[in-house]
Backbone bond lengths (Angstrom), bond angles and torsions (degrees), N, CA, C in turn:
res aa  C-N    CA-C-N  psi(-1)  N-CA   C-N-CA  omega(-1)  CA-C   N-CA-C  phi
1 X - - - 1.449 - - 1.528 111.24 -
2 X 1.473 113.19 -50.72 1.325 121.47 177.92 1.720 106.42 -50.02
3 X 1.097 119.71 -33.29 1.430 114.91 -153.18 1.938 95.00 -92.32
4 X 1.540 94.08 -25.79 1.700 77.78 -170.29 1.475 96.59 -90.57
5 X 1.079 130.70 4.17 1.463 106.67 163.50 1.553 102.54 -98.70
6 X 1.028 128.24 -4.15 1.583 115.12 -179.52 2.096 105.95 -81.73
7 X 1.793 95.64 -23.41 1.181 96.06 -171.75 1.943 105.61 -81.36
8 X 1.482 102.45 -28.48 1.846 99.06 166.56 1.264 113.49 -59.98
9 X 1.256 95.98 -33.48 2.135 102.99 -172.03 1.627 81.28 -53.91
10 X 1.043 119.60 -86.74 1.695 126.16 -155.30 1.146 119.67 -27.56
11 X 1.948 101.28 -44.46 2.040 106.24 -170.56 1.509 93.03 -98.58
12 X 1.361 109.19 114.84 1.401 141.67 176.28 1.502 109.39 -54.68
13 X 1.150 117.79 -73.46 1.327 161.09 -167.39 2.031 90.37 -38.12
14 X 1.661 104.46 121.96 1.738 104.49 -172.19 1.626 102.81 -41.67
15 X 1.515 119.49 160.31 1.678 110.10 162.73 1.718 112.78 -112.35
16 X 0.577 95.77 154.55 1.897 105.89 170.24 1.233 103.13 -62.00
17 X 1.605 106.21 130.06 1.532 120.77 162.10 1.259 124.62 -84.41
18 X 1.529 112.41 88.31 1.210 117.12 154.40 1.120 148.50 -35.21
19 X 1.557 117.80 89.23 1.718 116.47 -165.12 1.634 102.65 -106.13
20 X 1.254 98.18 148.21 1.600 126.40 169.51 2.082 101.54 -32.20
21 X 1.112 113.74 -18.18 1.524 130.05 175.12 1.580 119.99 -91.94
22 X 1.348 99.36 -34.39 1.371 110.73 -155.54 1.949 90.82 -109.58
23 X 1.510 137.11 -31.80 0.995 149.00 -161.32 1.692 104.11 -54.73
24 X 1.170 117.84 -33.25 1.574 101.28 -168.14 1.786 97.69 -87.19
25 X 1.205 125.28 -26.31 1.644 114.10 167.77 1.631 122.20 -66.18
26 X 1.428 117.15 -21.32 1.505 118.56 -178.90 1.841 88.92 -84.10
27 X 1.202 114.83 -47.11 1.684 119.62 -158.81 1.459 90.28 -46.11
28 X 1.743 116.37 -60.64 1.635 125.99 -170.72 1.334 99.16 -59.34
29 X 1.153 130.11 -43.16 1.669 131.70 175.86 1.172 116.42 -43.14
30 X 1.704 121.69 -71.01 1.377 103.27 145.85 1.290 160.24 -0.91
31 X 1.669 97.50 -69.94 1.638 97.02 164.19 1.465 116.25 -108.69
32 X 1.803 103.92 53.86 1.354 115.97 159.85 1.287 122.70 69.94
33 X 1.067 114.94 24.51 1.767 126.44 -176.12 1.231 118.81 -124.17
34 X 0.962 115.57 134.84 1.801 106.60 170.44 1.497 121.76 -111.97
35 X 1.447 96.88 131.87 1.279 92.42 -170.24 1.847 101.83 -133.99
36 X 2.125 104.40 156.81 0.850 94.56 176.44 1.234 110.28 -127.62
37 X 1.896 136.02 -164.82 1.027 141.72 131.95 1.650 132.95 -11.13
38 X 1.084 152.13 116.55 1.352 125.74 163.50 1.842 102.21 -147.85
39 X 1.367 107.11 123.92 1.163 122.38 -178.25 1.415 110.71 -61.30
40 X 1.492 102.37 138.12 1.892 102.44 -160.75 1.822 85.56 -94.65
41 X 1.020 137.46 -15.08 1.729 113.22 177.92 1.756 108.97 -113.09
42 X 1.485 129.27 -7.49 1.283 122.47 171.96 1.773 120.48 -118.35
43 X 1.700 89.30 3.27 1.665 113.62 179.86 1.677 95.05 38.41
44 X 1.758 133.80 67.74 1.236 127.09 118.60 0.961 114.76 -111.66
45 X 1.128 101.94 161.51 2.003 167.74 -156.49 1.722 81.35 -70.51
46 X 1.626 109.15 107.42 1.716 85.12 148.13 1.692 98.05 -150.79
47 X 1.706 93.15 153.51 1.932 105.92 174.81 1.488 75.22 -157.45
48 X 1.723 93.70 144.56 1.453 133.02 -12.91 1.432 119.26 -61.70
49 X 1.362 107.22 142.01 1.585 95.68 156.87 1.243 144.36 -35.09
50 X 1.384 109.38 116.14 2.094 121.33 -178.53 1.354 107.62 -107.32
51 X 0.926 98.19 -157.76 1.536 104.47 -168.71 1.698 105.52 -122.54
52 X 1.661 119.28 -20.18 1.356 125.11 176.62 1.422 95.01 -165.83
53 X 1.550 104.00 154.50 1.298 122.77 -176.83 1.971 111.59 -61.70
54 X 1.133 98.67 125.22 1.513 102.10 -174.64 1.400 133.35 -82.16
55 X 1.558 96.39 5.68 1.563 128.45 -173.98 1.964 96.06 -95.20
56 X 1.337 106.99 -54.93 1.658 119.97 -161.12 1.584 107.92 -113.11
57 X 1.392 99.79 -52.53 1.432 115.45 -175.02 1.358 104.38 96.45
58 X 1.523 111.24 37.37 1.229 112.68 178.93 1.435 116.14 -92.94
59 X 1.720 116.37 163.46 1.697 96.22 -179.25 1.546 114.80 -84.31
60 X 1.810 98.22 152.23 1.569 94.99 170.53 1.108 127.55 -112.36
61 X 0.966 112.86 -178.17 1.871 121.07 -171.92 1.492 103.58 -143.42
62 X 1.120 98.60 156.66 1.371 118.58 168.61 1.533 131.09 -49.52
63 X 1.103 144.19 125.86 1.500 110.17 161.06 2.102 101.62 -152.08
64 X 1.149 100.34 149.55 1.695 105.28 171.72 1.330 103.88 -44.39
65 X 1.702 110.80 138.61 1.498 108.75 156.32 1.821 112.95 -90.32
66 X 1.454 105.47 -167.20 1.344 103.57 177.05 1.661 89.08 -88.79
67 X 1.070 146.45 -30.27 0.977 129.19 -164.80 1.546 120.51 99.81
68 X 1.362 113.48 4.89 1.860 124.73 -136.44 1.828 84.23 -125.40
69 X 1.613 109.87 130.88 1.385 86.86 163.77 1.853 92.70 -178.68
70 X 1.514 121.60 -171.25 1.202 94.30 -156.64 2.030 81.29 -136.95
71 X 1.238 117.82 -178.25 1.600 134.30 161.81 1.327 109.45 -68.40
72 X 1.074 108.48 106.82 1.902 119.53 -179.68 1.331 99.94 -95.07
73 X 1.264 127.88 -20.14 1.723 131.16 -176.61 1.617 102.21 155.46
74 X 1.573 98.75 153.44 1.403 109.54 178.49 1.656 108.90 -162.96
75 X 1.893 106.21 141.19 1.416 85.03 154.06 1.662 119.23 -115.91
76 X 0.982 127.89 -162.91 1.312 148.83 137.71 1.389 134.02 -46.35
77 X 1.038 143.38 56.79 1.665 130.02 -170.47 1.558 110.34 -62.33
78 X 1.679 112.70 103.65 1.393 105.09 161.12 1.939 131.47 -81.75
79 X 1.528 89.03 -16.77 1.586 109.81 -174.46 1.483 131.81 -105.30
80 X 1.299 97.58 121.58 1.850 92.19 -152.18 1.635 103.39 -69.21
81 X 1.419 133.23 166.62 0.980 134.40 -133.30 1.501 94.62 -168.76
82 X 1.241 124.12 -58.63 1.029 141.25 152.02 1.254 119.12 -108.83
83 X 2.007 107.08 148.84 1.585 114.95 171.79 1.556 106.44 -52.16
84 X 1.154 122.27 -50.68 1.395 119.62 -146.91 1.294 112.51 -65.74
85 X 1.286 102.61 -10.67 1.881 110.40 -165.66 1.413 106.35 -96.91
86 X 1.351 122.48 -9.62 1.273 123.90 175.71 1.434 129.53 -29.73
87 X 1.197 126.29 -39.71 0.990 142.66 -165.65 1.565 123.02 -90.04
88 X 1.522 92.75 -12.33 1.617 96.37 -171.96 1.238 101.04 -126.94
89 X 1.230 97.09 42.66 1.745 105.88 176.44 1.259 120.52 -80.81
90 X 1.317 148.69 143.15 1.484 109.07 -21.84 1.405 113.09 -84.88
91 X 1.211 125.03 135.23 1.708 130.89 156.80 1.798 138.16 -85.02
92 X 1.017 93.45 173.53 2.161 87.35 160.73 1.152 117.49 -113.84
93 X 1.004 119.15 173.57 1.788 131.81 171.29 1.336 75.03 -137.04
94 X 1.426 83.27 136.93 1.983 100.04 175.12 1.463 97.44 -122.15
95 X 1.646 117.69 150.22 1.014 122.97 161.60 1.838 113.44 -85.16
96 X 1.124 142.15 123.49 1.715 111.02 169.84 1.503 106.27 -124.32
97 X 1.107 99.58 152.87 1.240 107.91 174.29 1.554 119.50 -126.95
98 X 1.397 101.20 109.97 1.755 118.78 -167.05 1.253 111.25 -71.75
99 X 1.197 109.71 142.44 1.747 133.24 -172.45 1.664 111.87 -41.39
100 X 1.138 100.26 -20.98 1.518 119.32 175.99 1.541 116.24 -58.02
101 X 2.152 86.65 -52.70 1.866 102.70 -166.74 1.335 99.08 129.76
102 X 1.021 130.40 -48.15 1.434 110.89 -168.44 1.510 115.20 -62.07
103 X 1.498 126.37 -171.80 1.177 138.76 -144.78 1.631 96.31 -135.62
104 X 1.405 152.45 121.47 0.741 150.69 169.56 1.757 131.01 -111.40
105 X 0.930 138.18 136.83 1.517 125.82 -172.58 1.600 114.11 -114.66
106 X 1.704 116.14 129.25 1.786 93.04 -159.43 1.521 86.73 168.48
107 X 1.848 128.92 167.41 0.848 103.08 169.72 1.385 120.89 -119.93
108 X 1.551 127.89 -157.47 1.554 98.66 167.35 1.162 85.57 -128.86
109 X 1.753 101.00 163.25 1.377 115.27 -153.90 1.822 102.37 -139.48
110 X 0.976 131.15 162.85 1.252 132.18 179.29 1.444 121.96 92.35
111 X 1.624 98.58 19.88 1.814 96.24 -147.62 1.812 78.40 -156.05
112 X 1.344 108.89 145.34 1.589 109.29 172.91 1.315 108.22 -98.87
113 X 1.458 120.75 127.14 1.334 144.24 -179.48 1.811 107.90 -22.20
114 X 1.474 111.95 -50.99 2.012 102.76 172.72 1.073 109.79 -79.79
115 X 2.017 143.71 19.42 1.038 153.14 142.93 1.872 110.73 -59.82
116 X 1.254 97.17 -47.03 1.865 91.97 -163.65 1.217 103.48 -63.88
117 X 1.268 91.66 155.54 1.964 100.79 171.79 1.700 102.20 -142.60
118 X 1.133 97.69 156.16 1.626 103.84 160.74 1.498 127.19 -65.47
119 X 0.603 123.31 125.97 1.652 141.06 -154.79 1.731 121.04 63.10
120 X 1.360 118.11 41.37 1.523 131.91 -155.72 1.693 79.51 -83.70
121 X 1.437 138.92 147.19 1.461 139.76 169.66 1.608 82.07 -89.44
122 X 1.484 109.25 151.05 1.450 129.07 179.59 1.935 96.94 -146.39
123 X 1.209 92.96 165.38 1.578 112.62 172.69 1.627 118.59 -136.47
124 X 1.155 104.45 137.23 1.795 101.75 -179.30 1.198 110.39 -62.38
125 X 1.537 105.04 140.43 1.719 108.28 169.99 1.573 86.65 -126.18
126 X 1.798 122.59 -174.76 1.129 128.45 163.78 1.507 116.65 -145.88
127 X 1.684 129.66 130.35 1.020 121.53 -157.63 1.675 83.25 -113.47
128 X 1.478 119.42 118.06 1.157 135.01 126.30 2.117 133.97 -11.40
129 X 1.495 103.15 61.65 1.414 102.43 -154.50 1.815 98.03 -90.67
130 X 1.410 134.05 -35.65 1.130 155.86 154.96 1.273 145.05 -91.39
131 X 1.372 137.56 154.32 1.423 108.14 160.20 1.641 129.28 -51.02
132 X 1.722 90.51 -49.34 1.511 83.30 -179.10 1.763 117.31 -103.62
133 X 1.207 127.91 3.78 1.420 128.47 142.78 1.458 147.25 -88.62
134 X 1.320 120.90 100.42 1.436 127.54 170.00 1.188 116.76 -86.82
135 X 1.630 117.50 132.33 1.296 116.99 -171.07 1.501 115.83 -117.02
136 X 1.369 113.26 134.15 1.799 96.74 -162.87 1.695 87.03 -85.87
137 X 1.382 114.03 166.21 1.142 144.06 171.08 1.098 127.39 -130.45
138 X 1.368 136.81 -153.50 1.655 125.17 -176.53 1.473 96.58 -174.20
139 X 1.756 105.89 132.88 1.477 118.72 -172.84 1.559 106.39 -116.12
140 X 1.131 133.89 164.83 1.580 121.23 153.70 1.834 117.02 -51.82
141 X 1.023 101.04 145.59 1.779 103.26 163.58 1.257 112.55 -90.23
């Protein structure tokens, strides 16, 4: 216990609120998977987590994505906003949008910011920021 709050103390950076809704995508996050929504009677793709498909109102379930998806839009952050981000000044917020369809918010990493492009193919990675938060990210493919 002691250690995982010494390890939140450390990662600065706001965390995602994990809700009783939202819990089975951080859980798969965790063990490195991404997973989304998928309506059991019109089989779409949906994130963020709802409560019923917004197409049918059918129920959803869980399921692995491919992980596969491309730059739907992004900017640059030159202006700090937060302390914690100081350091990684300037960054992106990427929009992505997974092979699935859905829309994702996050950045990509491994790649220098006048590298990205709009429609760049990327692949999920996940950086380990907590014990109990994994955060997906996005690399080139």
């Amino acid at each position: 216990m002691a250690e995982t709050q010494q390890q939140q103390q450390q990662y600065q950076k706001p965390l995602p609120e994990i809700t009783k809704q939202s819990k089975p995508f951080w859980d798969a996050a965790h063990e490195h998977k991404l997973v989304v929504q998928q309506c059991t009677q019109c089989q779409r793709y949906q994130y963020p987590p709802i409560d019923l498909c917004p197409v049918c109102a059918g129920e959803l379930t869980w399921v692995e994505a491919s992980g596969k998806g491309e730059v739907h839009t992004f900017i640059i952050m030159h202006q700090l906003y937060h302390p914690a981000f100081k350091a990684e000044l300037p960054y992106n917020v990427s929009v992505i949008q997974i092979e699935e369809g859905p829309f994702m918010l996050s950045n990509v990493v491994n790649c220098a910011n006048e590298d990205i492009k709009i429609g760049m193919p990327v692949k999920v990675v996940f950086e380990d920021v907590t014990d109990e938060v994994t955060l997906p990210k996005w690399t080139p493919a």
